[in-house]
Phi, psi and omega in degrees: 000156184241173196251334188280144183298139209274142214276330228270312182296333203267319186284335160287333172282328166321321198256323195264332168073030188198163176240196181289321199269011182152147167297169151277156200277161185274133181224149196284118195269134192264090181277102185276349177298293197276349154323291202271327191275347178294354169272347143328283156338280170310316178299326185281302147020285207274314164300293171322313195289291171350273186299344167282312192318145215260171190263007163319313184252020191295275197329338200274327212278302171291346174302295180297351184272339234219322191269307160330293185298312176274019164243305175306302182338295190304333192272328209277349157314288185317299201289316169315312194303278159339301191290284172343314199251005158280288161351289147322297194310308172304317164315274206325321213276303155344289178319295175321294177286032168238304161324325190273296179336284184324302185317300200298288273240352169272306175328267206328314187316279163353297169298285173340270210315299168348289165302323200292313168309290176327311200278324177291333188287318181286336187309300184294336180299309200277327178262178158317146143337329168252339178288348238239310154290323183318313201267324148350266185302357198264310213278343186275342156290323174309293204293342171270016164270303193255008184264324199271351193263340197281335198260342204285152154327110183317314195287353197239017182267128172273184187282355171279005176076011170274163164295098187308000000 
């Protein structure tokens, strides 16, 4: 036997996009074709550009050619920079408000249970024992009925507010 994984695990993880210990995180596929070719493209340009220009005025051409290339640097720096700190910023702020969601949507959780230990503690003081487990079990279905409908998802909810 070999330590390597068996293609049938390389090919369930290829489809599921996860591994045994966690998914893989997404990473930016570089479309390398039109990388090189816009750089292609542009050296030819650029050449081309050469050779039409008469050969009196070829210096003013690399200049203005040199100056072209360095303002395109200089812009596409900037927008790379922006776009990373719009981005982060959009992240950073998504987390939060998913930590603050989370926070609240435990509290409330939290509160339930509380009343639901309250209302059995009074429950069992007052009634019988077997009546006592019955209405138990009747108010700990209500309350997991109404904590699972609270987690459900608006989108997966139909239009009567039941669960599809």
């Amino acid at each position: 036997m070999t330590s390597e994984p068996s293609i049938e695990a390389a090919a369930a993880q290829a489809t599921t996009g996860g591994t045994e210990s966690g998914p893989i995180p997404h990473r930016i596929r570089i479309r390398w074709g039109w990388f090189l070719g816009c750089i292609v493209l542009g050296l030819a340009a650029i050449i081309a550009g050469w050779f039409l220009v008469s050969p009196e005025s070829r210096l003013g051409y690399v200049g203005g050619v040199f100056a072209g290339v360095g303002t395109t640097l200089l812009l596409v720096g900037i927008v790379v920079l922006l776009e990373r700190r719009i981005i982060g910023t959009a992240v950073r702020v998504v987390q939060d408000a998913t930590k603050e969601a989370r926070i609240r949507a435990d509290e409330a959780v939290r509160a339930q249970i509380r009343d639901l230990e309250h209302r059995v503690a009074g429950l069992w003081e007052a009634a019988p024992p077997e009546d006592a487990a019955e209405q138990t079990r009747t108010m700990i279905d209500e309350f997991t009925r109404r904590v699972a409908d609270a987690y459900i998802d608006a989108d997966d909810a139909a239009p009567d507010g039941r669960p599809r």
